[in-house]
N, C-alpha and C positions, 0 to 999 in steps of 0.2 A: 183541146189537147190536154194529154193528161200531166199533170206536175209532176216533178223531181217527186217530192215526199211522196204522193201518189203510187208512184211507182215501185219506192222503196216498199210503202207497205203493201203493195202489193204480191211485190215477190218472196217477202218475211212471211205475211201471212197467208198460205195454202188452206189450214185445216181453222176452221174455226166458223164464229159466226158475229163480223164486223159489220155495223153501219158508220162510216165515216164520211161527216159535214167537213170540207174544205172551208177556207177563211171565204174563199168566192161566194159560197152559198152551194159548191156541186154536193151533192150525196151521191155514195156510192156503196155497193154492198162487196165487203173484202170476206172472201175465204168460200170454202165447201156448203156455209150453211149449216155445219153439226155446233150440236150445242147451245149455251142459253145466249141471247142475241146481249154482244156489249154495243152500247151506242156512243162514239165518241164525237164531240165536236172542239176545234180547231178555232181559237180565237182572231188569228193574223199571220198573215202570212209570215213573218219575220220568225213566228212559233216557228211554222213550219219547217222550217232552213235550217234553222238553231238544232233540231231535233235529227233533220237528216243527217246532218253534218257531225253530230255528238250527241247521239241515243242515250249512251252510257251514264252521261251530267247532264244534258238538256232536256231529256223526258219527265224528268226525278222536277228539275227545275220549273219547267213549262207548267207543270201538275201544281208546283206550290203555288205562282205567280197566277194559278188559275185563267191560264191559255190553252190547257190540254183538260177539256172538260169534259167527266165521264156524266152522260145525261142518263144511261141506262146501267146499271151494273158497277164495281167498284175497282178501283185501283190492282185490286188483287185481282180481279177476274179479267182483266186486260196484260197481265202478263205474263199470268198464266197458260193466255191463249200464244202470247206470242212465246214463250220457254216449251210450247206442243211443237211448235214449229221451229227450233233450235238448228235442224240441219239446214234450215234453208237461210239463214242469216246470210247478210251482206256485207262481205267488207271492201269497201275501195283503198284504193294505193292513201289517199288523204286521211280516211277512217284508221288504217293502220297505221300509218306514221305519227297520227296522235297518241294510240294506243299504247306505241313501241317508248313515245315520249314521254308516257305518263309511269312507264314502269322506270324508266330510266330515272325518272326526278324522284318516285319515290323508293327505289330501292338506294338511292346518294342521301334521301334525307335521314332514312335511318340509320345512315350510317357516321353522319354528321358528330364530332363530339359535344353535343352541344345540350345539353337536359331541359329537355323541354314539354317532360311527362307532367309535371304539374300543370302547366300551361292548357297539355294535352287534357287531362284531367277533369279541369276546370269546366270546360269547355261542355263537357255532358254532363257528368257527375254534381257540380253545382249549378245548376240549372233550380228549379223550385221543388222545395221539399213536395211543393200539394201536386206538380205533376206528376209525380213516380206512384202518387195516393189515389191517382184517376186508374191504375191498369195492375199495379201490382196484389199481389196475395198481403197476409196482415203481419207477416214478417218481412217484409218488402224484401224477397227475394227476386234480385233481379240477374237471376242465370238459371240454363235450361234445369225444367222440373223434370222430374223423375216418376214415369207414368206405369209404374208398377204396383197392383194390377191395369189391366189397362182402364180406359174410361174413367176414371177419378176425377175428384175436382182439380182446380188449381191447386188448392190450398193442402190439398192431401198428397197430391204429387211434388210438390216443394216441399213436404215434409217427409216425405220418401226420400227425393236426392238427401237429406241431412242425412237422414238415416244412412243412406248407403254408402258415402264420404265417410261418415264415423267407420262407420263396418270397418271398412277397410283400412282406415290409422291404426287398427288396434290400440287402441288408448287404454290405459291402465293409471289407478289413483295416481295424483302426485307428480302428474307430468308437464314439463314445461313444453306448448305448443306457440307456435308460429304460425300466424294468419297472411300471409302477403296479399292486398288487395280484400282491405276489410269489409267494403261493404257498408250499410247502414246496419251492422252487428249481430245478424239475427243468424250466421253461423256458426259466428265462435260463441254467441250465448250457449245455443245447443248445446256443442262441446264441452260448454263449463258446468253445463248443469246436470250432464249426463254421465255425469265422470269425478267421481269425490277427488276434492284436494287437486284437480287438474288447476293450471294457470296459464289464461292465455295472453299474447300479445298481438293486437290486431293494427297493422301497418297500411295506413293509407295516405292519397293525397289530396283526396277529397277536401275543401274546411266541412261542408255540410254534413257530407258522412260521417264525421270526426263527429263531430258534435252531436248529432242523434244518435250514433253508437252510442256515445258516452251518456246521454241522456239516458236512452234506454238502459245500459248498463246497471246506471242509479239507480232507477225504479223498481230491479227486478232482486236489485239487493247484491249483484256482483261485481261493483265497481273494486275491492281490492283485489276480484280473480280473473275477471275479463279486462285488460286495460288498453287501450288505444291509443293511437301514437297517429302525429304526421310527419313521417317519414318514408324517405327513398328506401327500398329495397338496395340500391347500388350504393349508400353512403353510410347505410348501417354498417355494424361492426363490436364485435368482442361479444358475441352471443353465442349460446349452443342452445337448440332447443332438442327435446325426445322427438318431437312429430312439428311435420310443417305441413299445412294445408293451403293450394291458392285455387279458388273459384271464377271462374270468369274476370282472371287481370291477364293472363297470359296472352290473349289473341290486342291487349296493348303494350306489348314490351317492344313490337318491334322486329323484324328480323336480324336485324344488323345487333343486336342486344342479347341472342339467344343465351352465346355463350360466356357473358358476363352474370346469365342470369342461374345458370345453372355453375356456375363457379362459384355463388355467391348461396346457393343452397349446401353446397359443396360445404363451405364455408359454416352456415349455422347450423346443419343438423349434425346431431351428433352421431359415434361409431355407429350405434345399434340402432339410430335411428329411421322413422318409414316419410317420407314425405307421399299426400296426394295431391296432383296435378289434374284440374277439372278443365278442359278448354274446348271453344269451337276447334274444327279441324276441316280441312279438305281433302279431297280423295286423290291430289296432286298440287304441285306447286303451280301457283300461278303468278307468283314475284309482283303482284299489286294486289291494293285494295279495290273495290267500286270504287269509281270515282266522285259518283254521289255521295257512299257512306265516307267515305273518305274527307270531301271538303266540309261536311253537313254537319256528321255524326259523332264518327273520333277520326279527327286528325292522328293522323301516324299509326293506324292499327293494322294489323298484318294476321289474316287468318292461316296456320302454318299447315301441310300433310304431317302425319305423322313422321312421314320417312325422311320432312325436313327436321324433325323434332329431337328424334331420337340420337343421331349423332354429336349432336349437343352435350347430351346426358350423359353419354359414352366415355367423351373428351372431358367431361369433368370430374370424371373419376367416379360416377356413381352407377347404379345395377338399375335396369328395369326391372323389375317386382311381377308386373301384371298390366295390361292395356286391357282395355274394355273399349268399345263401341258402342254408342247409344244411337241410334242413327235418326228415328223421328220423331225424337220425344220434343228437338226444341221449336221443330216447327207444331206439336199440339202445342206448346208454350206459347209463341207469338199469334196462336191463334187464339188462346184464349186473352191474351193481353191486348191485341187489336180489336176484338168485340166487346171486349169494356173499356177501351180508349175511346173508340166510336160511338161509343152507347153513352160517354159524359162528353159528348163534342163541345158543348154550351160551356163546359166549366172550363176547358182546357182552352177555348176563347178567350172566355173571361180572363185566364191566367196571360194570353200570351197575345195573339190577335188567330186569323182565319188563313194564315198565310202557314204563321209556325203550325197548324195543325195540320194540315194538308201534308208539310213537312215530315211532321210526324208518322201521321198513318201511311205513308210513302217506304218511310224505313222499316217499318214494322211487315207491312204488303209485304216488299221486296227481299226484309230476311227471311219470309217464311217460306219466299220462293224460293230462294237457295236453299233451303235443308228440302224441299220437296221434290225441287226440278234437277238442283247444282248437285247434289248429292252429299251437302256441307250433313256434317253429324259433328257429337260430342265426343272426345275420348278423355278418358279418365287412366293416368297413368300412374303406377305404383312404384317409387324408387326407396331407395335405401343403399347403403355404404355395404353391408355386408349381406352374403345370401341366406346368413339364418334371423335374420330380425323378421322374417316373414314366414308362415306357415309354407309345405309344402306340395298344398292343396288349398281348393277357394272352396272350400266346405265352411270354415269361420266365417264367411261373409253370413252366408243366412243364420249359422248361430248366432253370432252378434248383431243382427239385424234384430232377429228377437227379442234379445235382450233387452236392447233401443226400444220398442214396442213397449215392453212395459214401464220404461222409464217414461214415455212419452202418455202412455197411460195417466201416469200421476202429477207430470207435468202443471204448475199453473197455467193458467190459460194466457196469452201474448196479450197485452195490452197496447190499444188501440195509441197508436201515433198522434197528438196534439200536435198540429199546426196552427 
């Protein structure tokens, strides 16, 4: 007789080409047959149940704990086959009342007054300097690269998004800029060094980022023009900056946070000043995180639509400038950062054990399935206080793109990260 889990994947999976080992010992071949054969086996049954009953956390789970074992094929190729088959998903009355329960607990936790982004913070961000050194490019950018022209490496598409973030501040000598969500620094170095007499202040909550910002800083000779701070964006005050830049911190503010946080841009940039805004986005509201990225990854992070995004901006008194769409640049990004996670699996052991890697390549699989399958993309939005601090045309992005070109021309070379 065939099992609960059996069953379930049977009717998820229509199109594909499954061989799935039961904890019994049954094999069974799930799907059409098209495509390359994934072969999975089933540790015990207790997997099994756990998995039926909460796909969303216990799949992700099952995988670390190494009771969802892929013998042929890789984490990514197993759910990909299952996101081909997206119409045919299952949900029972139990699976939805979890679902409904889990949006309800974290749409109250963001709402919570209670700051607990450091905490949040900590939690990824201070993890070990040498894991971020096993997958990222040599400015440890860790936010979608910018794959223009197409096909580029890592490291030249990470050097592109810089480029095309500058483009767009229109930065001019002598300006004071604002980093929200600094980074291990290798943004606002750009900045500083592409830009005479610019001064930046890069704002994080990281300790570790803090600290190799400011290292690096040193090294490079900009420690009086690039300066780093650990502090809250919500606690700061008595600032104005020309230009505010935030990369990859916005999809952790929050929802419930939106519009403290554009209040608070409200707040530092000055009349004529452009703020850019770099964030994941989704193609609609889905009022939760994964529940895997969510317990695992970052706690309390909230990927917004644009159309949740913008009314925020609006209510805080500031102008949309310009919206861009990048829509597959961050899944080539996790693609390339998963094939050199994978490719150092022995060191990223050594760092942690066999449990946290699995972990890892789990999260890494699965964001690249949401910008391939979810239709998750990057948008880049351009604000400002007044309509003339910005060109009347996006013709100055490629002349200033240029420009960047030959400064990066002469650029010294980035010096390699001592851990």
């Amino acid at each position: 007789m065939a099992s609960a889990f059996l069953s379930i994947v049977q009717k998820l999976i229509r199109k594909g080409n499954l061989r799935l080992t039961l904890a019994s010992g049954e094999t069974h071949m799930v799907g059409d047959g098209t495509g390359e054969l994934v072969v999975v086996r089933m540790a015990d049954e207790e997997a099994e149940q756990l998995i039926r009953r909460d796909p969303t956390l216990k799949l992700g789970e099952m995988f670390m704990e190494g009771r969802f074992i892929l013998e042929q094929g890789n984490i990514y190729d197993f759910l990909a086959m299952v996101k081909q088959n997206t119409t045919n998903e299952i949900f029972d009355i139990p699976m939805a009342a979890l679902l409904i329960g889990r949006i309800a607990l974290q749409q109250l936790k963001s709402r919570i007054p209670i700051n607990r982004n450091r905490r949040n913070v900590a939690h990824h961000y201070d993890l070990s300097e040498k894991l971020f050194e096993l997958f990222l490019d040599e400015d440890w950018q860790y936010s979608c690269a910018y794959y223009n022209p197409p096909g580029i490496s890592l490291e030249e598409a990470q050097v592109a998004k810089k480029r095309h973030i500058a483009a767009k501040l229109l930065l001019e000598p002598n300006q004071r800029v604002l980093e929200i969500g600094s980074g291990w620094g290798g943004m606002g170095m750009y900045l500083v060094e592409s830009t005479p007499g610019l001064e930046l202040t890069g704002i994080t909550l990281s300790k570790e980022q803090l600290k190799i910002s400011r290292e690096r800083a040193q090294k490079r000779g900009l420690a009086d023009r690039a300066r780093f701070e650990l502090q809250d964006y919500r606690t700061m005050t008595g600032r104005k900056f020309d230009r505010i830049v935030s990369v990859g911190m916005f999809e952790h503010v929050g929802i419930g946070n939106f519009g403290k946080f554009f209040k608070k841009v409200h707040e530092f940039l000055a009349d004529d000043g452009v703020m850019v805004l770099h964030s994941i986005a989704r193609p609609k509201p889905s009022f939760a995180t994964n529940a895997f990225i969510e317990k695992y990854i970052f706690p309390q992070g909230y990927i917004p639509s644009i159309g949740e995004t913008l009314p925020f901006i609006e209510s805080a008194g500031l102008l949309v400038r310009d919206v861009e769409v990048l829509p597959l640049h961050y899944a080539y990004t996790l693609r390339h950062w998963r094939d050199r996670f994978v490719a150092r699996k022995a060191d990223a052991v050594a760092l942690y054990d066999e449990q946290f890697f699995r972990m890892w390549e789990f999260y890494l699989a699965g964001s690249e399935i949401g910008f391939r399958w979810d239709e998750l993309f990057v948008m880049q939005i351009q604000i400002s206080k007044n309509q003339y601090s910005t060109p009347d045309n996006r013709d100055y992005i490629a002349a200033n793109e240029a420009k960047l070109k030959e400064f990066e021309a002469t650029r010294p070379p980035l010096e390699k990260v001592i851990l």
